[in-house]
LOVO-253726 format. One record per atom (N, C-alpha, C): residue number from 0; atom name; x, y, z. Coordinates in nm, 3 decimals, decimal comma, padded with zeros to 5 digits. Example, Ala and Ser with C-alpha at 12.3 -4.5 7.8 and 13.67 -1.06 7.14 Angstrom:
2
NODE pos site       x       y       z
NODE   0    N  01,319 -00,569  00,780
NODE   0   CA  01,230 -00,450  00,780
NODE   0    C  01,320 -00,330  00,780
NODE   1    N  01,285 -00,225  00,708
NODE   1   CA  01,367 -00,106  00,714
NODE   1    C  01,290  00,003  00,787
This chain:
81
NODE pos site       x       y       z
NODE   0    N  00,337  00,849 -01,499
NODE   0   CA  00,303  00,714 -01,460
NODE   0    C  00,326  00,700 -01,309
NODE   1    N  00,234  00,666 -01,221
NODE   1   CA  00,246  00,656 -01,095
NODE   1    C  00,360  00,549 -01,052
NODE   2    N  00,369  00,498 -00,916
NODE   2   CA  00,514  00,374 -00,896
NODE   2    C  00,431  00,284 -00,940
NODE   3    N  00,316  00,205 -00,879
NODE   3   CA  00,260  00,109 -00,930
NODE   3    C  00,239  00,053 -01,056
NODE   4    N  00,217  00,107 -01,124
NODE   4   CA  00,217  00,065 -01,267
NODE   4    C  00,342  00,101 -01,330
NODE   5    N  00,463  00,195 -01,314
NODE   5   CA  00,580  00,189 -01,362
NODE   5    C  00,648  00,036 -01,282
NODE   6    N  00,633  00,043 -01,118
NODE   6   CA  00,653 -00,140 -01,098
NODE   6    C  00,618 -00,219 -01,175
NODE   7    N  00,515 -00,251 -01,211
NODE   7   CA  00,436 -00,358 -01,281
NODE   7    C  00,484 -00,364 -01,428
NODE   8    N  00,502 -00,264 -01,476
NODE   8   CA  00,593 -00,246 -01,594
NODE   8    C  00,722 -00,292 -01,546
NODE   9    N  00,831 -00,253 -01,463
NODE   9   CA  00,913 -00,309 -01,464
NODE   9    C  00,940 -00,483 -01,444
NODE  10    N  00,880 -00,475 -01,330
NODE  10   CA  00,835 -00,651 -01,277
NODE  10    C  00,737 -00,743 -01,394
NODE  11    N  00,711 -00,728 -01,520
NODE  11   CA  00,622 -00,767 -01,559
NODE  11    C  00,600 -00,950 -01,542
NODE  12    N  00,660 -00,993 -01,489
NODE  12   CA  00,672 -01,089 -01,489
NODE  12    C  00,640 -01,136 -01,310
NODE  13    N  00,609 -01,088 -01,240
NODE  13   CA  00,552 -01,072 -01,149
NODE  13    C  00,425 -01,039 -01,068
NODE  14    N  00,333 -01,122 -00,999
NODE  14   CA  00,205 -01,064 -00,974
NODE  14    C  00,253 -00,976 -00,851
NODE  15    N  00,228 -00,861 -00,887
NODE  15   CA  00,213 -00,758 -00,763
NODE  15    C  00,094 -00,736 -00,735
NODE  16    N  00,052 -00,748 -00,595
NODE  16   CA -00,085 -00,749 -00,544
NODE  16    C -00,063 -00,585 -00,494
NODE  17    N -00,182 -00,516 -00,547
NODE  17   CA -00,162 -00,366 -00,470
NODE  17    C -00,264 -00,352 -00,388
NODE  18    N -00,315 -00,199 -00,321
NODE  18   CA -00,427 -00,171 -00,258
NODE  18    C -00,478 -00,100 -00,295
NODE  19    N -00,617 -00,094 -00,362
NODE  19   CA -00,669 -00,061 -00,447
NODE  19    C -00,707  00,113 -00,394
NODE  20    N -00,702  00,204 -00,462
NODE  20   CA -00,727  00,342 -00,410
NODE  20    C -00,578  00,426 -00,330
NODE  21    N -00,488  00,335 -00,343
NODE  21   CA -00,336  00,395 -00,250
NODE  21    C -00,234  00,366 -00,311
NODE  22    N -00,292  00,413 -00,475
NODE  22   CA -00,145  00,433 -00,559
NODE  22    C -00,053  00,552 -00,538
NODE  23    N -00,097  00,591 -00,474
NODE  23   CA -00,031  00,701 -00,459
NODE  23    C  00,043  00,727 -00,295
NODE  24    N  00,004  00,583 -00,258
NODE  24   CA  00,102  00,585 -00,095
NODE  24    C  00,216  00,479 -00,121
NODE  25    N  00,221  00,429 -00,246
NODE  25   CA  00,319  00,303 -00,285
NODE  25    C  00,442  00,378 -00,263
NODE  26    N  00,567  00,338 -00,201
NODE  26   CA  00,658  00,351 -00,185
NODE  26    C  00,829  00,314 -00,248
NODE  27    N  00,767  00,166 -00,298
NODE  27   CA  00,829  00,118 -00,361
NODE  27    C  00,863 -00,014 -00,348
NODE  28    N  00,917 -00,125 -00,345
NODE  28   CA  00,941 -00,255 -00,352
NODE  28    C  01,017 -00,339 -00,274
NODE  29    N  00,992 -00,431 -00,222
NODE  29   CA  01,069 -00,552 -00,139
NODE  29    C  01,127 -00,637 -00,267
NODE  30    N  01,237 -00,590 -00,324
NODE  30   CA  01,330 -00,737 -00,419
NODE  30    C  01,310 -00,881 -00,382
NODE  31    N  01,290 -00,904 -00,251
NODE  31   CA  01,331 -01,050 -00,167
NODE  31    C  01,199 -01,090 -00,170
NODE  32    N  01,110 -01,041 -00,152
NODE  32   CA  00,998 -01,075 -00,118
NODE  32    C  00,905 -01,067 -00,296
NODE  33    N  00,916 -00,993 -00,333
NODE  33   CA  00,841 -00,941 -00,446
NODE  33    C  00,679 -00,855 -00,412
NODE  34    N  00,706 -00,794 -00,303
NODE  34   CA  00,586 -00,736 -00,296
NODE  34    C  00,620 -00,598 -00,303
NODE  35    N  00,496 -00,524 -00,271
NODE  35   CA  00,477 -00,371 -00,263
NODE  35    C  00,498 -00,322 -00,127
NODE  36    N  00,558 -00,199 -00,100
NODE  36   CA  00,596 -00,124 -00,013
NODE  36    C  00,517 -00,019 -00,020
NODE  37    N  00,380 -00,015  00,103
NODE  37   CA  00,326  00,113  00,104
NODE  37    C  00,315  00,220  00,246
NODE  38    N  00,316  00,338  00,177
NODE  38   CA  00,327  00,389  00,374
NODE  38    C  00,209  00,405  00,447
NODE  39    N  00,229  00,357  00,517
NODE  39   CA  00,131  00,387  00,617
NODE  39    C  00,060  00,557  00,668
NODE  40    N  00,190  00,620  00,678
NODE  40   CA  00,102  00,774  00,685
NODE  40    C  00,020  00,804  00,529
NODE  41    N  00,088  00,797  00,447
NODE  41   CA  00,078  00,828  00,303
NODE  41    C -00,089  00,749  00,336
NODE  42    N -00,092  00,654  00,343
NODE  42   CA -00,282  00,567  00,355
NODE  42    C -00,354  00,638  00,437
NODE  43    N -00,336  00,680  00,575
NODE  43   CA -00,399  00,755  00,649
NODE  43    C -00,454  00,865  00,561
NODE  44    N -00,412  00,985  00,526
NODE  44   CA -00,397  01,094  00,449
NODE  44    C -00,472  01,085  00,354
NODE  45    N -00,469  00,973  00,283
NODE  45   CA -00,587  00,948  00,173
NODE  45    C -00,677  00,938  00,268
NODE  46    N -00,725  00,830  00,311
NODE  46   CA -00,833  00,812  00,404
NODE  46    C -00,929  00,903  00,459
NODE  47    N -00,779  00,996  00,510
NODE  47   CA -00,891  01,117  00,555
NODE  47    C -00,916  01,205  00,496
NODE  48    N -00,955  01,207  00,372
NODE  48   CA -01,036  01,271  00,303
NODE  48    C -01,210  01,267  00,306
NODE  49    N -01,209  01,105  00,373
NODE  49   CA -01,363  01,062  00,376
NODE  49    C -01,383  01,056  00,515
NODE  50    N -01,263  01,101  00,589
NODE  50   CA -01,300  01,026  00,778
NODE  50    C -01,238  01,089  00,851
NODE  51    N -01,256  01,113  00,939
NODE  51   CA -01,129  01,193  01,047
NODE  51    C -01,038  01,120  01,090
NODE  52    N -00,905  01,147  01,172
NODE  52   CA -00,796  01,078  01,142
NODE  52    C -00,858  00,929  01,252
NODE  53    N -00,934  00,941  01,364
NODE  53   CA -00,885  00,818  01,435
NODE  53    C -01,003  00,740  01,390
NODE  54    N -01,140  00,752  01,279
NODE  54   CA -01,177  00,639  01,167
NODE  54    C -01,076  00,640  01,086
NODE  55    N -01,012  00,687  01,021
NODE  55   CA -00,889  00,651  00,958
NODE  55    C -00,792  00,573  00,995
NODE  56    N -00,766  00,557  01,094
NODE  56   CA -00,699  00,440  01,187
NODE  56    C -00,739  00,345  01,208
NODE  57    N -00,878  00,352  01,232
NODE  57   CA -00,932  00,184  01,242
NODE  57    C -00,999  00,119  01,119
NODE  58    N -01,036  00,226  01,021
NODE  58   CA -01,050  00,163  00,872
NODE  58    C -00,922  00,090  00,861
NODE  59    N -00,790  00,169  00,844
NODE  59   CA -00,689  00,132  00,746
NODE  59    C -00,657 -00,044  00,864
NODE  60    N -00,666 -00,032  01,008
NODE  60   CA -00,587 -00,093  01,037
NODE  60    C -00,661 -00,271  01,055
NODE  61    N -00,831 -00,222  01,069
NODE  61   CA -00,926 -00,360  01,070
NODE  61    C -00,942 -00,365  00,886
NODE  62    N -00,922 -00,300  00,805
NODE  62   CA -00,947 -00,337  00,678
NODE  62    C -00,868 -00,347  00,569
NODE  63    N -00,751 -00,271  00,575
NODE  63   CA -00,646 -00,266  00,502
NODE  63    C -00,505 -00,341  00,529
NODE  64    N -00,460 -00,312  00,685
NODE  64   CA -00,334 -00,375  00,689
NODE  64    C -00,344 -00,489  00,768
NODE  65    N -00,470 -00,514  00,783
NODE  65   CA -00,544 -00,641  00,860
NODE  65    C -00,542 -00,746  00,751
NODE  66    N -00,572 -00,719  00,663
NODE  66   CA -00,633 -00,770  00,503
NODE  66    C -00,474 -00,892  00,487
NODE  67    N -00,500 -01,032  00,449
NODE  67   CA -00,440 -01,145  00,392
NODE  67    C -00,505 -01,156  00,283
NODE  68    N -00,405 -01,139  00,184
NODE  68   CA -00,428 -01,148  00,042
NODE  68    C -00,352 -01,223 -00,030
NODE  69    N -00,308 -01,344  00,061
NODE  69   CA -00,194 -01,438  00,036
NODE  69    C -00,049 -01,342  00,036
NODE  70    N  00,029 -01,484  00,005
NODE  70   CA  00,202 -01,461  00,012
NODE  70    C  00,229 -01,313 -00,025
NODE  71    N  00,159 -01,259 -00,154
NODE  71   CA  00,190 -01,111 -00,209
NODE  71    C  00,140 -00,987 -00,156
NODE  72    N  00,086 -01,036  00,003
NODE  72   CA  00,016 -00,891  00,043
NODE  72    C  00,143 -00,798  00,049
NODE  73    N  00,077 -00,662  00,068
NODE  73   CA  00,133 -00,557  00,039
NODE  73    C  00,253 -00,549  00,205
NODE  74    N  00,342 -00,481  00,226
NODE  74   CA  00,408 -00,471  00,296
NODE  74    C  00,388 -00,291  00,339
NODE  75    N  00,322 -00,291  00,484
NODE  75   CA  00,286 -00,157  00,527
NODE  75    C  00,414 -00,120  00,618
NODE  76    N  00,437  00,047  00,582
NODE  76   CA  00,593  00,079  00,620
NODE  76    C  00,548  00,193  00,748
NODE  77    N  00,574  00,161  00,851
NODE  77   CA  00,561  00,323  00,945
NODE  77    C  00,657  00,420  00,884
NODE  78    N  00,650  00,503  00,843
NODE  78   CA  00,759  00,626  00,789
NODE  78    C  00,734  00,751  00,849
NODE  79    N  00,821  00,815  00,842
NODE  79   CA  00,771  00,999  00,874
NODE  79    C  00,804  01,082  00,752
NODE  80    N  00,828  01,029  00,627
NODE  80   CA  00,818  01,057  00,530
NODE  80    C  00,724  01,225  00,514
């Protein structure tokens, strides 16, 4: 079971807003906030599978971490993970 849906299982009582295609960059959870924690390299990396890294940078950053999806948007983490 990936984090996202083991979250959502845990939180069930919670709308977690995710990003669709970057279950696998989820990191894990803000308690205080109730949102999702995703990394930012981890999104790149997907990305560039379809783009080289610096369209990958301006996809993720004009479309993804640009993106208001109300109070529950996702929370993007710089890591070196």
């Amino acid at each position: 079971m990936n984090k996202v849906k083991l979250l959502r299982k845990i939180y069930a009582d919670v709308e977690l807003k995710s990003a669709d295609g970057f279950d696998s960059a989820c990191i894990g959870i803000d308690e205080r906030s109730m949102r999702l924690i995703y990394s930012v390299r981890k999104c790149i990396k997907i990305l560039m599978v379809d783009m080289d890294y610096d369209q990958a940078i301006e996809y993720f950053e004009f479309n993804i971490s640009g993106a208001w999806v109300g109070d529950n948007t996702p929370i993007w983490c710089e890591d070196d993970q």
